[in-house]
Legacy VTK file of the C-alpha trace (Angstrom):
# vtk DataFile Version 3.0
C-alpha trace
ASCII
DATASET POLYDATA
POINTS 315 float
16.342 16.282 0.615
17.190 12.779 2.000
14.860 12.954 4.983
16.158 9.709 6.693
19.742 10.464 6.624
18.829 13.563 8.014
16.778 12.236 11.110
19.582 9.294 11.174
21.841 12.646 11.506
19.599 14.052 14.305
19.552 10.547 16.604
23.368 10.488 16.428
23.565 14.066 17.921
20.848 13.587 20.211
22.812 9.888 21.577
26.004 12.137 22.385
26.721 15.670 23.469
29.425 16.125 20.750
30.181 14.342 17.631
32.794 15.006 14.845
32.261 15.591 11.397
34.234 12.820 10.691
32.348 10.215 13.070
29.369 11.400 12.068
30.107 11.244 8.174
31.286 7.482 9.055
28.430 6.290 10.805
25.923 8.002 8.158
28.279 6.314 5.207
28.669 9.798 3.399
31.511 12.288 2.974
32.169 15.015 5.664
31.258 17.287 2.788
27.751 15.886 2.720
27.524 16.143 6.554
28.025 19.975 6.341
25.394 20.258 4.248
22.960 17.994 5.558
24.141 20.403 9.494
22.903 23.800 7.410
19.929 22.185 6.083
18.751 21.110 9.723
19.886 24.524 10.229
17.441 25.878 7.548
14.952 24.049 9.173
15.035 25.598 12.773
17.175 23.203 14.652
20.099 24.320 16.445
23.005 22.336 15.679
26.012 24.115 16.985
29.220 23.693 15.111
31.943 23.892 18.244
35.170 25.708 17.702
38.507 23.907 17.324
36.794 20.529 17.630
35.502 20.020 14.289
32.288 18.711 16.125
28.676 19.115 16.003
26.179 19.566 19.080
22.588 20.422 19.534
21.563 23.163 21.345
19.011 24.035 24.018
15.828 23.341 23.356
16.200 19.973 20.928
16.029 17.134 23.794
12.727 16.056 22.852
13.072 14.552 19.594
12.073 16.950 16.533
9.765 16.274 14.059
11.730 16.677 10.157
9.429 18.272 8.163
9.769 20.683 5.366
7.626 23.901 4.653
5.004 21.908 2.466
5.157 18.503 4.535
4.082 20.863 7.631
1.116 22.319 5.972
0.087 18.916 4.659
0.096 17.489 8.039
-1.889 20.330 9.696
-4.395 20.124 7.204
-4.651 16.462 7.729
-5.457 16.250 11.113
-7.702 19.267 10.702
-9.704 17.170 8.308
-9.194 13.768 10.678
-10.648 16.605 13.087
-14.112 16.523 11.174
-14.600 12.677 11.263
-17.093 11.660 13.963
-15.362 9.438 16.918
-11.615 10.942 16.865
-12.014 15.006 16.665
-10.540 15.183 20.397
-8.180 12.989 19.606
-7.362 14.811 16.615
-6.479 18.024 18.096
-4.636 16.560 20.930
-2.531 15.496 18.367
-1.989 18.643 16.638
-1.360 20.166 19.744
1.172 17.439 20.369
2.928 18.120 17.249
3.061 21.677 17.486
5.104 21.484 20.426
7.982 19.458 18.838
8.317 22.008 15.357
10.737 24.177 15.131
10.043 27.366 16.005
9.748 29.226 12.260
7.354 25.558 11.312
5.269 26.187 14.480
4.789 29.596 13.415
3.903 28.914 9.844
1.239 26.162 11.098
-0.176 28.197 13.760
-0.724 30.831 10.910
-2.425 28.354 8.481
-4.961 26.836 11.558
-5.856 30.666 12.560
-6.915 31.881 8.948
-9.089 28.644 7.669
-12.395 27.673 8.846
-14.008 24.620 7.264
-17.089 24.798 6.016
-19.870 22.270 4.800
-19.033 19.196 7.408
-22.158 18.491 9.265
-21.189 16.889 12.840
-21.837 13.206 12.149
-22.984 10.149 14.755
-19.833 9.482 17.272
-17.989 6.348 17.148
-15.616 5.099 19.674
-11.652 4.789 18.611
-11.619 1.731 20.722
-14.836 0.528 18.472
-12.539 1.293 15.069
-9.149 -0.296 16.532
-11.418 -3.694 17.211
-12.406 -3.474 13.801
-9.776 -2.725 12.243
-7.715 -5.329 13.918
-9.761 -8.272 12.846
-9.600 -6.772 9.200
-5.951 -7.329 9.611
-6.063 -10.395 10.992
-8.499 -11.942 8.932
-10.613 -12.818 12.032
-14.294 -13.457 12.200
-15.980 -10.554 14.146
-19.127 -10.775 16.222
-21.237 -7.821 17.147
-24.773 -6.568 17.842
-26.218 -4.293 15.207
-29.066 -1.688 15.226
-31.316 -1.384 12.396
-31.953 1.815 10.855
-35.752 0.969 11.946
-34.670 0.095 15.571
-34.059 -3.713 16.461
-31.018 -5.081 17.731
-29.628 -8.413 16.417
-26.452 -10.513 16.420
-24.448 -10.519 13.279
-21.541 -12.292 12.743
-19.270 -11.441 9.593
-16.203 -11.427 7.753
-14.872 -7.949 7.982
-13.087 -6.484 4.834
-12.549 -2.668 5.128
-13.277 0.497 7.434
-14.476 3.001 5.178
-14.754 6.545 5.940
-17.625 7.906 3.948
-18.785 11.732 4.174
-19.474 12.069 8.358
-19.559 8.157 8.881
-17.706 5.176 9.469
-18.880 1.934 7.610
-17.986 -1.674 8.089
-17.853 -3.286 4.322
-17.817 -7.261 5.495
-19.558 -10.336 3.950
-22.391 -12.341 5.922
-21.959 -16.017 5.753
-25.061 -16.469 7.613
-26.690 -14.517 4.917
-24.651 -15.244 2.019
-24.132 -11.560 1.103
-21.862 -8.606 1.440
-23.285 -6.047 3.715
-22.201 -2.077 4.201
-22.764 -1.748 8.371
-22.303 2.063 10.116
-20.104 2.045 12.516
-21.611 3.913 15.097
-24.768 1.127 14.992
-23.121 -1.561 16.171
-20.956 -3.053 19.411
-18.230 -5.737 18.751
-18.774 -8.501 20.869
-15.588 -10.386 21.045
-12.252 -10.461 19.156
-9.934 -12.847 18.267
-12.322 -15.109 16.379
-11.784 -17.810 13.913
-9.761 -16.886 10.690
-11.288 -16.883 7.117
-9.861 -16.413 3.783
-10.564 -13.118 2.095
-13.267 -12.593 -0.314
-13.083 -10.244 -3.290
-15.616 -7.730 -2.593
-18.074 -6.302 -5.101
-16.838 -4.377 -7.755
-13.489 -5.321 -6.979
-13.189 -1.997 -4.235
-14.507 -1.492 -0.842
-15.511 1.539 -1.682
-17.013 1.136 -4.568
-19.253 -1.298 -3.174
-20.517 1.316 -0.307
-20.702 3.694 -2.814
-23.092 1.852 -4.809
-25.401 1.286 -1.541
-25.257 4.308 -0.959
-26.437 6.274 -4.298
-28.917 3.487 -5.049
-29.816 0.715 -3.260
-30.930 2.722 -0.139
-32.896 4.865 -1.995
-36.954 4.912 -2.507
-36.986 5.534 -6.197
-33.825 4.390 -8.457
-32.689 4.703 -11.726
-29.811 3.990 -14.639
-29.227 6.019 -17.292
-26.668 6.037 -19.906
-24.782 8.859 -20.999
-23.657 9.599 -23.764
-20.155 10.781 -23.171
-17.127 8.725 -20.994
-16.890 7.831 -17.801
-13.250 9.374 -17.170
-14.891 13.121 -18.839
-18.343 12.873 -16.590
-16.899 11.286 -13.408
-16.151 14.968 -12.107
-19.452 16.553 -12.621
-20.818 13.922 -9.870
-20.366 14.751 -6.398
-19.848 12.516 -3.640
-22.333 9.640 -2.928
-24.752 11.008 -6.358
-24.137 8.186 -8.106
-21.624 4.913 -9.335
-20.516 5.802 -12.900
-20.100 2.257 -15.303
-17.957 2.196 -18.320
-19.605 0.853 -21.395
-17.394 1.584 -23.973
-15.170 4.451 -25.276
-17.960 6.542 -26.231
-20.511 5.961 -23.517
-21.306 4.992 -19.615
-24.206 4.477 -17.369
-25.480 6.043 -14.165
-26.702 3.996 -11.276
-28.341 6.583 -8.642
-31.171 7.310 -5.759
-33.456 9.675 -4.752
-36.267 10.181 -2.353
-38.409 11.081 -5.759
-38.638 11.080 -8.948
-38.335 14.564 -9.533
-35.048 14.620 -7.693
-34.261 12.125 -10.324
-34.591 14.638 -12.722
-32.951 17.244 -11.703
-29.876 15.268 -10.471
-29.629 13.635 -13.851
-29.548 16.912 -15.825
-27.642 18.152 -13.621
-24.244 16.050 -15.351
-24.589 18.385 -18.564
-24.706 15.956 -20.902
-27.009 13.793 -23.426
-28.530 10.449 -21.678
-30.993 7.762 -22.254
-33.251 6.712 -20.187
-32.245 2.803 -19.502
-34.762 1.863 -16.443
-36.340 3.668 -13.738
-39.376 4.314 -11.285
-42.783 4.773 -12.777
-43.691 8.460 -13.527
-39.590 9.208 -14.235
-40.254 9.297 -18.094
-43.397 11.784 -17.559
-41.288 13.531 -14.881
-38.798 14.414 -17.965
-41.123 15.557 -20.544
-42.800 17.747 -17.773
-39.304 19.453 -17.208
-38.522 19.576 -20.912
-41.754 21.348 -21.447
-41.260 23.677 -18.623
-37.711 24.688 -19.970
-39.391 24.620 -23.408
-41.875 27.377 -22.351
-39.392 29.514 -20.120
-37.593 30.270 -23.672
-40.478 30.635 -26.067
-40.753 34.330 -27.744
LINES 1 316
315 0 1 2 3 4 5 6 7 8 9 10 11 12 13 14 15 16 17 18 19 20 21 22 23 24 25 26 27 28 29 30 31 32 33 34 35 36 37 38 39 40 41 42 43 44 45 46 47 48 49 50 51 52 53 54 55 56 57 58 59 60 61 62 63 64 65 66 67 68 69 70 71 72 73 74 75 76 77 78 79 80 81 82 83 84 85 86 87 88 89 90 91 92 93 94 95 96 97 98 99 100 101 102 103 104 105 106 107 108 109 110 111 112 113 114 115 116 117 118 119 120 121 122 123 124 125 126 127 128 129 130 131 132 133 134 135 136 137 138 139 140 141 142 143 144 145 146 147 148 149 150 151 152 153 154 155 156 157 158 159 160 161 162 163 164 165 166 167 168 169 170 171 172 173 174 175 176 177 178 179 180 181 182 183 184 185 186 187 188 189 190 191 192 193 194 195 196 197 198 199 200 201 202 203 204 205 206 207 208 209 210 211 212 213 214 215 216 217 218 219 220 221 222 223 224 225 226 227 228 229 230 231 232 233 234 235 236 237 238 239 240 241 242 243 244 245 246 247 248 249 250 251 252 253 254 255 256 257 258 259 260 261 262 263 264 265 266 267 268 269 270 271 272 273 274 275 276 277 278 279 280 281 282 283 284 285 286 287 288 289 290 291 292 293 294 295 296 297 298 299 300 301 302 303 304 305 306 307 308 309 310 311 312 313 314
């Protein structure tokens, strides 16, 4: 399906009550053949294009002043589920089901039905209400990412404290229930991972600055690494003894920042509150692993689980 030709189609009926075939095949640059086909598929899709007798022209009906959303079977569940999920992400749910309302109202009828059937029967699960953040608060941001513009805000410490940062912004990044800022510190010579919802832009439209390569080459990467380790109380690497590509989808989200070594082999990086959470976390991949540095007790921690298992099993 040529989806633009097909919403070209639908402007030129919608800019005049009647059209030819013929006009409409030479303004599209097809054959009136193609325009018959491209009428039935609109057709197909709930849109009522008339066909009017002894004219040889093409009108839409009632109903089809607003202009229609083109969207196939699958494109319409895809975009329902992804506001539904943009519906779970702290800051924008109200906004998120305006919009689905909004678009609901422009489907054709069969689509709306179809949709309306698909938000009724799911129910998503798992998605803890995160902290809110502002739309206007993620447009600023976002807008000096784009622009390459130096961005100056006050930021809340995890511990309380409120300070004035000023930073280099690189990339939103929407991580489990929160919004992070991923944005290098000239004053401290660093990259930093700031949540969203703890800070206030103070201005925009500050100086420019050329981008910066951030850490592992991905903003996301870099979070995640801040994230699964460097926040943590007790950390650890580990090397596995099987490829990164064949282990990466054991780990769930935020458990850890795999590290190819070589074909054979990869390490772990991952945080816990304790050591024993270590433990469990680490077995938890399913495969062999070496111990390559961790908290003290981490080592004793393992034999005390290997004996445990060890005993559970013995005749």
């Amino acid at each position: 399906m040529n989806s633009p030709r097909l919403l070209a189609l639908l402007a030129h009926l919608q800019s005049h009550p009647e059209r030819s075939g013929a006009e409409l095949a030479d303004r599209l640059g097809v054959t009136v053949r193609t325009v018959r086909r491209d009428v039935d598929r609109l057709r197909e899709l709930g849109y009522p294009v008339l066909a009017e007798r002894g004219t040889a022209g093409y009108r839409l009906g009632s109903g089809a002043a607003m202009p229609p959303l083109l969207l196939d079977d699958e494109e319409a569940v895809a975009m329902v589920v992804g506001l539904r999920t943009a519906a779970s992400v702290s800051g924008i749910e109200e906004a998120s089901q305006r919009a689905l309302a909004k678009v609901k109202q422009v489907l054709p009828a069969r689509l709306r039905h179809r949709v309306r059937t698909l938000h009724g029967a799911t129910v998503r699960a798992g998605v803890e209400p995160g902290p809110t953040v502002s739309a206007d608060t993620l447009m600023i941001i976002a807008e000096a990412c784009r622009r390459r513009e130096v961005l100056r805000m006050d930021h809340t410490g995890a511990l309380g404290g409120t300070t004035e940062r000023r930073v280099e912004p690189h990339s939103l990044v929407s991580f489990g229930n929160r919004w992070y800022l991923v944005a290098f510190d000239p004053d401290r010579d660093d990259w930093r991972a700031f949540r969203v919802d703890r800070l206030t832009p103070r201005t925009s439209g500050g100086p420019r600055f050329t981008p910066r390569e951030p850490p592992h080459g991905d903003p996301a990467r870099f979070l995640s690494h801040r994230l699964s380790a460097q926040t943590w109380p007790h950390r650890a690497v580990v090397r596995l003894h099987e490829p990164a590509d064949s282990v990466s989808g054991r780990l769930w989200p935020g458990m850890g920042v795999l590290e190819a070594v070589d074909p054979r082999s990869c390490l772990l990086h991952l945080g816990a509150e304790t050591v024993q959470d270590l433990v469990w976390m680490i077995t938890s991949v399913h495969t062999d692993f070496t111990l390559v540095e961790g908290p003290d007790g981490l080592a004793d921690a393992f034999r005390a689980q290997a004996a445990r298992c060890a005993a559970a099993v013995e005749p």
